[in-house]
C-alpha positions as CSV (number, residue, x, y, z in Angstrom):
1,X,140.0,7.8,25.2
2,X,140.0,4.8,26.9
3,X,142.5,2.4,28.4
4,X,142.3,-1.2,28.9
5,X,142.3,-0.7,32.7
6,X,139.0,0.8,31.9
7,X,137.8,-1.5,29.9
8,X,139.2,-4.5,32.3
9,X,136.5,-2.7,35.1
10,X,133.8,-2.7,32.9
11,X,134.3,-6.1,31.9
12,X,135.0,-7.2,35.5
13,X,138.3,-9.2,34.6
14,X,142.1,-8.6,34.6
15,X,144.1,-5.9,32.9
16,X,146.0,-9.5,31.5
17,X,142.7,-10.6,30.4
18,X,142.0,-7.8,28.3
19,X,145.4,-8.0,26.9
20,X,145.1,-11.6,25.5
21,X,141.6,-10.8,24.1
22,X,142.8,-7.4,22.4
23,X,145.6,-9.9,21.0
24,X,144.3,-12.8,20.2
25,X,145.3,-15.2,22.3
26,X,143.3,-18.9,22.4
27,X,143.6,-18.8,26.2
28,X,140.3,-17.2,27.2
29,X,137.1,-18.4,28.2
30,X,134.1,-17.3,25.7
31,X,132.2,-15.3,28.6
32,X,134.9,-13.4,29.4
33,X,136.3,-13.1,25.7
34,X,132.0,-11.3,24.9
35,X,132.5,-9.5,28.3
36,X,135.5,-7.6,27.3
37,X,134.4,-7.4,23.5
38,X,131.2,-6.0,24.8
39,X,132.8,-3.8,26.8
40,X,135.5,-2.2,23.9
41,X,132.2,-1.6,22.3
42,X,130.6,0.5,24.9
43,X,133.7,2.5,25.6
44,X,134.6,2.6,21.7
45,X,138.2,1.8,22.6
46,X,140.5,2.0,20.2
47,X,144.2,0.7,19.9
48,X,147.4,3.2,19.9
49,X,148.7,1.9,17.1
50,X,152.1,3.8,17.9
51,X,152.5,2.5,21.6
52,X,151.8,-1.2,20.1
53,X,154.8,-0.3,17.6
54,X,157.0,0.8,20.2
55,X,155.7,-2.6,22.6
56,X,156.3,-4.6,19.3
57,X,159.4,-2.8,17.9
58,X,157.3,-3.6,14.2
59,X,155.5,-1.4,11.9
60,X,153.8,-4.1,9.4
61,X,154.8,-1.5,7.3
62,X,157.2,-1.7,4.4
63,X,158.2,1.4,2.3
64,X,158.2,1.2,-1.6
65,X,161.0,4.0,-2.8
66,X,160.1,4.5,-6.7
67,X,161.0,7.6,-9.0
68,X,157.2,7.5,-10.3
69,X,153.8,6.1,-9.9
70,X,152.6,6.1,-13.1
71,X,155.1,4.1,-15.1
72,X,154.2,0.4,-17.0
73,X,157.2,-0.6,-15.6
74,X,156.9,0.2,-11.6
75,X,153.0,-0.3,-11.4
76,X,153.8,-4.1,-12.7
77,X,157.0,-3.9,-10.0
78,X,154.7,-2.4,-7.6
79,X,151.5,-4.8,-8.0
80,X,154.4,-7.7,-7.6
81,X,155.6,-6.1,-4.2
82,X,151.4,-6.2,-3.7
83,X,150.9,-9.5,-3.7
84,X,153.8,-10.4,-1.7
85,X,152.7,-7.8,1.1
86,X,150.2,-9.3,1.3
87,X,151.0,-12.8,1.6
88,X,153.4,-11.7,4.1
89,X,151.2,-9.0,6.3
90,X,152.5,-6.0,5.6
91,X,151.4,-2.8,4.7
92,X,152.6,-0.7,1.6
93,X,153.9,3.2,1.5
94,X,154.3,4.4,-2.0
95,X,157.1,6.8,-1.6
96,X,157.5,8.6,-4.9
97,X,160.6,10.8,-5.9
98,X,161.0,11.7,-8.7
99,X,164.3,10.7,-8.9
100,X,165.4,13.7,-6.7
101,X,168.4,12.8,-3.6
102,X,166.6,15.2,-1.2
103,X,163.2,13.4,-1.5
104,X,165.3,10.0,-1.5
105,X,166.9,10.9,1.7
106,X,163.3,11.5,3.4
107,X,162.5,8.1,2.9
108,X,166.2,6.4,4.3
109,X,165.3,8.5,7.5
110,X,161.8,7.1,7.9
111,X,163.9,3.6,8.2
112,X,166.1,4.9,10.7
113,X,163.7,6.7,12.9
114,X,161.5,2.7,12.8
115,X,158.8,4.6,11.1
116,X,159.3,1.5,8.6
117,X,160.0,-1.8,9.2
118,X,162.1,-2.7,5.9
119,X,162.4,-0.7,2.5
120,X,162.0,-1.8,-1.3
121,X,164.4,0.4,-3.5
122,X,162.9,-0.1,-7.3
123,X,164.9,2.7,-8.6
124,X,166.8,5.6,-7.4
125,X,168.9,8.6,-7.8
126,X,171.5,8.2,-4.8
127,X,174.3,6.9,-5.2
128,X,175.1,2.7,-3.4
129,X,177.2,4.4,-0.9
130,X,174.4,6.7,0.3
131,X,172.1,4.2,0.4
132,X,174.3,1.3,2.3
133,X,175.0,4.0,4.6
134,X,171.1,3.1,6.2
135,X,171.5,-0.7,5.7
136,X,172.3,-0.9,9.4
137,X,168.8,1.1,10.8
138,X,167.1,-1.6,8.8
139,X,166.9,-4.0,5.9
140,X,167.1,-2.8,2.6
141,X,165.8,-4.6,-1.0
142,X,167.3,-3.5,-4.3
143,X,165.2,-4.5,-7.7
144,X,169.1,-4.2,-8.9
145,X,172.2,-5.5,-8.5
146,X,173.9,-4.2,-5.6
147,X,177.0,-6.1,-5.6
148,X,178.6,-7.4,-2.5
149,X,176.8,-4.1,-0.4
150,X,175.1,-5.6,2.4
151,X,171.9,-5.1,0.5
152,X,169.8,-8.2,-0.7
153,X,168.7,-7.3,-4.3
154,X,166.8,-9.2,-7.1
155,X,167.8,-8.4,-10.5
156,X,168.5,-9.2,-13.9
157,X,171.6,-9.1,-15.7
158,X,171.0,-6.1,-18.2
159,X,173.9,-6.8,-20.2
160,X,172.7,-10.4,-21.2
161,X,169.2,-9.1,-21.8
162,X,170.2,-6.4,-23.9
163,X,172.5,-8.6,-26.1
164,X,170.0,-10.8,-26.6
165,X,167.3,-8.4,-27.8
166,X,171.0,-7.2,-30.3
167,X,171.7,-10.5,-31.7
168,X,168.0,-11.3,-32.5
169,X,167.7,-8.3,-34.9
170,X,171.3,-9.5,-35.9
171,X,169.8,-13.1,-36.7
172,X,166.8,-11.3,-38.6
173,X,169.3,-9.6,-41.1
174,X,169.4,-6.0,-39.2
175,X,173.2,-4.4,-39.1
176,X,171.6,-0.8,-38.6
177,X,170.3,-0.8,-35.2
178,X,169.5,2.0,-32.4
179,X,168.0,1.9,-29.1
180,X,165.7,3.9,-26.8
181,X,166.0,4.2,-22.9
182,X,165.2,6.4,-20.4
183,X,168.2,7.0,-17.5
184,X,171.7,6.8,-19.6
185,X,173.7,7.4,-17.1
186,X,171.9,4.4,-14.7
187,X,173.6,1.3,-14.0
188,X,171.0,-0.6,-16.2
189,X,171.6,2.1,-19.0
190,X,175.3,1.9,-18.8
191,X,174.7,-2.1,-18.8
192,X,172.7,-1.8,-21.9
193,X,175.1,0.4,-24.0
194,X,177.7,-1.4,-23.0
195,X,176.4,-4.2,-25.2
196,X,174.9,-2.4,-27.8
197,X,178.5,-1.1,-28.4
198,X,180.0,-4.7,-28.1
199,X,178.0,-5.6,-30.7
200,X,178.1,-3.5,-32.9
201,X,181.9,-3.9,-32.8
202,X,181.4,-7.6,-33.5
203,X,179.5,-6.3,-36.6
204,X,181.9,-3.9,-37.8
205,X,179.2,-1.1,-38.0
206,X,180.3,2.4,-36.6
207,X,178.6,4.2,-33.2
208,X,176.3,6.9,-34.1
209,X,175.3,8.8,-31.1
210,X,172.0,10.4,-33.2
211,X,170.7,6.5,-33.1
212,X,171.5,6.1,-29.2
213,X,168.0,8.0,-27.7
214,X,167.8,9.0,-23.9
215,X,164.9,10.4,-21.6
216,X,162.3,7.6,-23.5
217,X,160.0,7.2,-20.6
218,X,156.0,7.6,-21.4
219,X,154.2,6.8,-24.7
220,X,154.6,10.3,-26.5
221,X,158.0,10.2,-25.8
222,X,158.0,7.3,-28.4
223,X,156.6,9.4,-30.8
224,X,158.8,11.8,-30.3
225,X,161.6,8.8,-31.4
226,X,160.0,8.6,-34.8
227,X,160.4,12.4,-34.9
228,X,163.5,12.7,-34.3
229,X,165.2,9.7,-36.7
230,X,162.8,11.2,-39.8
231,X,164.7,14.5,-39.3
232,X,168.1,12.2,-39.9
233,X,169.5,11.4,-43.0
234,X,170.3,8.2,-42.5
235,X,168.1,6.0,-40.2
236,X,168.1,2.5,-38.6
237,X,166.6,-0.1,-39.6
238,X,165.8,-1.5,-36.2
239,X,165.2,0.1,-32.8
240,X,165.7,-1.4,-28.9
241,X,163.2,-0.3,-26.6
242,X,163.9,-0.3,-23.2
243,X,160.2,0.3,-22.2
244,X,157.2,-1.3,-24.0
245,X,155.2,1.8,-23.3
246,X,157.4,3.9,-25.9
247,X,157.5,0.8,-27.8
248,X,154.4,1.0,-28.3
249,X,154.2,4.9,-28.7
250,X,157.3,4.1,-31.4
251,X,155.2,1.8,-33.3
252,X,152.2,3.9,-33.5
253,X,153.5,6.9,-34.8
254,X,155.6,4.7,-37.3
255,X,152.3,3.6,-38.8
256,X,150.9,7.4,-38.6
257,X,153.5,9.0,-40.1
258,X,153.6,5.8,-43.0
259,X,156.9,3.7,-41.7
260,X,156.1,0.0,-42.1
261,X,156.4,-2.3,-39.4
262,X,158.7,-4.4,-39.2
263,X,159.6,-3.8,-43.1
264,X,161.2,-0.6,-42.9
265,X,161.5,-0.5,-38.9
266,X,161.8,-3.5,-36.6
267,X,160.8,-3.3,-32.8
268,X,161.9,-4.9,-29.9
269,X,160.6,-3.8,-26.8
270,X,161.1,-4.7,-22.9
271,X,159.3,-6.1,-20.3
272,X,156.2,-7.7,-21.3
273,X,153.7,-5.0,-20.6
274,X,150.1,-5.3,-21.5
275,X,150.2,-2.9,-24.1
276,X,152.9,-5.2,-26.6
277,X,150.8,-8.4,-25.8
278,X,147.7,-6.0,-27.2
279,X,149.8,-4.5,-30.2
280,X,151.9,-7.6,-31.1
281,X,155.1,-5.7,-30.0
282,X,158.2,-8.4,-30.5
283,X,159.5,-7.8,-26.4
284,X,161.9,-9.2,-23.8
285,X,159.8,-10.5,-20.8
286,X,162.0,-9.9,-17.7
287,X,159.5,-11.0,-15.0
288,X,158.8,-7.7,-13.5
289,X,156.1,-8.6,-11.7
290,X,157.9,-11.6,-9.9
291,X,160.6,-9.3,-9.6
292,X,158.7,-7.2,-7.1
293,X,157.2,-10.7,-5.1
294,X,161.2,-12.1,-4.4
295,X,161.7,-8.7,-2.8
296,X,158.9,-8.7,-0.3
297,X,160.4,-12.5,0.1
298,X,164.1,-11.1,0.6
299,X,162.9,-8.1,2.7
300,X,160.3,-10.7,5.1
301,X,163.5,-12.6,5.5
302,X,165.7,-10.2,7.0
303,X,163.1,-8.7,9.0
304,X,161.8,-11.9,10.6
305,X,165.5,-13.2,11.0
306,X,165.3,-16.0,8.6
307,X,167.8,-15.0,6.5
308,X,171.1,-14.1,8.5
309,X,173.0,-13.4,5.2
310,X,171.8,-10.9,2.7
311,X,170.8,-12.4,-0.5
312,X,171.4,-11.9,-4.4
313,X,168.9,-13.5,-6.8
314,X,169.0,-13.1,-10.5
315,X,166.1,-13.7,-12.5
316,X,165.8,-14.7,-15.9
317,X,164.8,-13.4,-19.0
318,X,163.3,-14.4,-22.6
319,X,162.6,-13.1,-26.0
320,X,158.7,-13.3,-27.4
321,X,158.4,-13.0,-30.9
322,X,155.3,-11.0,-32.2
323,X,154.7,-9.2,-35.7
324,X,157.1,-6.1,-35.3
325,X,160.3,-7.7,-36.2
């Protein structure tokens, strides 16, 4: 392969010449500039892109840690993180985990051996400590709150939004309500049945577990929902869904199997997907997508040295009314 000594003989100038050209710089006269372009050509030079790392100490590349690909939720976070990638020049790697430690792990080694140059953690597995323990081989993002860690993060406040979607079935006459998400034992689950049960205290109505549903992450999964409360004998009358893609699997199974929408079951769904703007699903738009452009902001901050402290952001949140509630 050639080098750029070879291509500085070819092209009858400097090694330092060939450098500015290869990089850019304004500083070079237009014959020699076609000289060593002509010359790159001939010898079909290409760059190490691993010794311009090391010469650099940057990547351009950012990793995306994310439990799955093919979620609503993380392609909106993901086509956020897209946009700002690309505003900032960087390049994306998808790393997807399943939610499994060990695969986890693989990627907070890539950002201590430099492999990356910051990394985006939409969702994970690992516990804060675990992952704080890499915060000094590089910058880290959370799309959640991280508390004082030293780990920027962009979030919302899943209490708040939760209670909200609780006291707007309150204000629509609804005492029996249940709810549908997918990671119980997450810090945004815990958030969210935190209020749920808050509220319900303030209403006086007992906790029934059988209306609390877990593992509510694709579109059959909310038919499965409307399954499982027909096979109780008593049912609610309303339904939080932490998702709008099993919102929307809820809400078609409800009219298959003859449950009228919002009459007999009202739905509230979460974060504004396409699918509850097409269906008329009642949802909480929590800026998802913008979620994902503040954390390529965050991340390009601590990587470029703008931001000397790390940063917590909290976005906010609304209700859209549609025809299921």
């Amino acid at each position: 392969m050639a080098n750029i000594k070879q291509i500085a003989r070819q092209a009858g100038v400097s090694v330092a010449t060939v450098s500015r050209v290869l990089n850019g710089h304004p500083y070079v006269s237009e014959a020699k500039r076609r000289a060593v372009e002509a010359a790159v050509e001939a010898l079909n030079y290409a760059p190490n892109a691993n010794a311009i790392h090391l010469i650099k100490g940057k990547t351009q590349m950012i990793g995306v840690l994310l439990p799955f690909v093919n979620h609503a939720y993380f392609a909106t976070l993901v086509e956020g993180i897209g946009i700002g990638a690309l505003q900032h020049q960087y390049r994306l790697l998808l790393c997807q985990t399943n939610y499994e430690e060990a695969k986890e792990l693989e990627v907070l080694d890539m950002l201590k051996m430099k492999q990356l140059d910051g990394l985006i953690v939409c969702s994970k597995a690992s516990s804060w400590d675990k992952i704080q323990s890499y915060a000094a081989y590089g910058p880290i993002v959370a799309c959640d709150d991280a508390g004082d860690r030293p780990i920027s993060s962009v979030y919302i406040d899943h209490y708040r939004c939760f209670e909200l979607g609780m006291r707007y079935l309150i204000g629509k006459g609804h005492r029996r309500i249940g709810y549908c998400q997918s990671r119980p034992d997450s810090n945004s689950g815990l958030q969210r049945r935190r209020a749920y049960e808050n509220l319900l205290g303030e209403l006086g109505e007992p906790l029934r577990e059988e209306w609390m549903l877990s593992d509510c992450v694709h579109m059959e999964d909310g038919a499965e929902v409307i399954d499982r409360l027909l096979q109780l004998r008593e049912r609610p009358t309303a339904l939080l869904v932490s998702g709008d893609t099993v919102a929307g699997g809820v809400l078609a199974e409800a009219e298959r199997r003859g449950i009228r929408v919002p009459e007999e079951l009202a739905i509230v769904g979460l974060d504004n997907q396409p699918i509850a703007r097409v269906l008329g699903i009642t949802t909480i738009d929590n800026q998802v997508g913008s979620m994902g452009q503040v954390a390529v902001r965050l991340l390009h901050d601590r990587i470029s040295g703008r931001a000397g402290q790390f940063e917590r952001l909290e976005l906010s949140y609304r209700l859209l009314e549609r025809q299921t509630v």
